[in-house]
N, C-alpha and C positions, 0 to 999 in steps of 0.2 A: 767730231765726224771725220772719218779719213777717206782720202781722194781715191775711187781705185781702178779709175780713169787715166792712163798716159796722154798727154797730150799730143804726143807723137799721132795717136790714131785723128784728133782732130782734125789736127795739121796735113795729113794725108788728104783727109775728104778735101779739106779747102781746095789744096793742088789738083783735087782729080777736078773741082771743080770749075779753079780758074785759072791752071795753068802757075808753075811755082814764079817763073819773073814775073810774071803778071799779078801775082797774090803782094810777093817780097816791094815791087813796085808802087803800093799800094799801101803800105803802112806807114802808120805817122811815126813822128821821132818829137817824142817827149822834148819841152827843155829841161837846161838845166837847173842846178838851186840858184846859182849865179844869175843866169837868166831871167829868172822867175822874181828875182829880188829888182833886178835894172828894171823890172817894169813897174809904169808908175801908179799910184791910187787910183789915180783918174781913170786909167784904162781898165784897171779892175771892176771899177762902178759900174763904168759903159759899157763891161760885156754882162756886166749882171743885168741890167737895166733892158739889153737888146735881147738875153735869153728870158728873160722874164715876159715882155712884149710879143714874142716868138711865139711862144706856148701857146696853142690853143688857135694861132693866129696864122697867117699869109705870113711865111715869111719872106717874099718878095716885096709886101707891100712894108714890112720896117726897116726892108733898106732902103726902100725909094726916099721915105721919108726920114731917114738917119741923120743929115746935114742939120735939119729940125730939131730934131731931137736933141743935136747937140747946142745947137744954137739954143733951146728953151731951155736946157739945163748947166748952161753956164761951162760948155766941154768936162763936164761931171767931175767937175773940183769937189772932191766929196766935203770942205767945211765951206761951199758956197750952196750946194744940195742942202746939206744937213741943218742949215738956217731958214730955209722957205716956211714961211709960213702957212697956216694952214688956207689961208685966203689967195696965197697964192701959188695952190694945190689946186685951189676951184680953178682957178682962172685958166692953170693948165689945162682942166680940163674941159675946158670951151675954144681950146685950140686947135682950129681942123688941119694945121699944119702938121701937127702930132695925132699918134693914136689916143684918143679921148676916152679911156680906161681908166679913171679913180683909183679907184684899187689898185692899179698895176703905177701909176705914179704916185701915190705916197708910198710904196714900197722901194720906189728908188729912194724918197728921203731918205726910209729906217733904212735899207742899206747903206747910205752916205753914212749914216752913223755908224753902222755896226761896222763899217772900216776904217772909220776914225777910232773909235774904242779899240778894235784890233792894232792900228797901228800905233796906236799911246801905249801898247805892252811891247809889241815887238820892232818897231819903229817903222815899220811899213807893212802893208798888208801879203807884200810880194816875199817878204822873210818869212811870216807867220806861214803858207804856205810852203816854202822853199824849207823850211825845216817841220813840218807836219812828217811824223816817220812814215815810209814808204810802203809798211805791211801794212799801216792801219787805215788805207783809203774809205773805207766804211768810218771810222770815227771818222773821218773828216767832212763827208758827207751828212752825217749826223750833226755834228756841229753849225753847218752851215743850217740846216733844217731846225735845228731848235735854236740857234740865235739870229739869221738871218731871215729876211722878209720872202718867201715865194721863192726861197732856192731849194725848198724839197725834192724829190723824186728827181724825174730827168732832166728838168732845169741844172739843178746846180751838180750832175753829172757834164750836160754840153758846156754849162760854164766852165768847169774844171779843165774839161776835151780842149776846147778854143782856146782859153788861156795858156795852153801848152803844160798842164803838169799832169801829170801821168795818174793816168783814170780807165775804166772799165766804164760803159754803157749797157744799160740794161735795154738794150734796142731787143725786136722783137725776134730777131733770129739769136742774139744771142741769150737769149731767156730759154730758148727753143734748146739748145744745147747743151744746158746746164739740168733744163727738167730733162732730158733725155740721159742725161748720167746721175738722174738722181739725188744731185744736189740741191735740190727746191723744187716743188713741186708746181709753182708757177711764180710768177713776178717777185722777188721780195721787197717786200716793203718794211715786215717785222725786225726787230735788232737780231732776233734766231736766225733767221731766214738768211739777210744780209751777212750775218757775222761766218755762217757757213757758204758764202759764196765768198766771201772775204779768204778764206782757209783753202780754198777751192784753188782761186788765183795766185795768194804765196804757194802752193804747191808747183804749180805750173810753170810761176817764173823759177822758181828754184831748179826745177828740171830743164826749163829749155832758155834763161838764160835772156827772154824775152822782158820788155816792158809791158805791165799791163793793156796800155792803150795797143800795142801790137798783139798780144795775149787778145783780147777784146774781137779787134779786127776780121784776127784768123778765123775766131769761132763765129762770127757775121757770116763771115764768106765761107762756109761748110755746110751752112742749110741753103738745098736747092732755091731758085728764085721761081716765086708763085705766078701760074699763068693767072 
């Protein structure tokens, strides 16, 4: 499928919308691979752990209780997670310190695993992403979804966002932007779908030069805001 939408017209609406320093102010800045490697396993777990909790949830109420969470899960050493037994998965979840969601805490174990296994190939989890290639954010997304615990859909999109490496959000304007040039005709969630929004944003960066996450942004900030 070929793009035959300039992004330039996007980028206008944004500015008509909110003012270009004000738009330009407003964009995130990816890190680097460097960057992205210096950070440690630990911190990888706990933003997976925290957008996972997230979902569906008050996210005010998982930060209040955050200090908790870390304290219960051992500052989310993912080979001191990846040892819990399953007894004491129960017990977390009769801890009203934490959110008491089962589900959503043996997912943090399988996640402590899947970035131990990740880091036994490429020696930390922060390489394995810092060298994931930059066109194929959809395979990476995919990958997280078919090996990882509860990072499908927009989970393991805001995980990507927070952790700093450079990602696309499928938020509700900018889904809005993409059916409106035709690129998908609503959310994708299919490998078609995805793989043609995937095509959609290397075209965009190659013309303007942007990072996806600022690519992402722009097109947010172009659909009016709903009274």
């Amino acid at each position: 499928m070929s793009v035959h939408i300039s992004f330039q017209e996007i980028y206008d609406r944004a500015v008509d919308l909110k003012g270009e320093e004000n738009l330009l102010a407003q964009l995130p800045k990816p890190k680097s691979s460097q960057a992205l490697i210096k950070i440690s396993d630990s911190a990888y777990l706990a933003e997976m752990c925290k957008c996972i909790f997230r979902s569906g949830f008050v996210w005010q109420i998982v930060e209040a209780k955050w200090t908790h969470f870390e304290k219960a899960f051992g500052q989310f050493n993912p080979g001191f997670v990846a040892g819990f037994s399953d007894e004491k998965l129960e017990q977390l979840a009769q801890d009203a310190s934490i959110i008491r969601n089962l589900t959503k805490i043996k997912a943090t174990r399988e996640n402590a695993m899947f970035i131990l296994e990740v880091a036994e190939k490429h020696s930390s989890f922060g390489r394995f992403l810092a060298e994931w290639p930059e066109d194929d954010l959809v395979g990476l997304l995919l990958h997280l979804r078919k090996y990882g615990s509860r990072l499908g859909g927009h989970t393991g999109q805001y995980f990507l966002r927070f952790m700093g490496k450079d990602s696309f959000i499928f938020s509700k304007d900018v889904v809005a932007v993409l059916v409106m040039h035709g690129i998908v005709d609503k959310e994708p969630t299919s490998k078609k779908g995805l793989h043609a929004v995937q095509q959609a944003f290397n075209t965009w960066r190659e013309e303007t030069g942007l990072a996806y996450s600022q690519l992402s942004r722009i097109m947010a900030a172009s659909i009016p805001a709903q009274d």
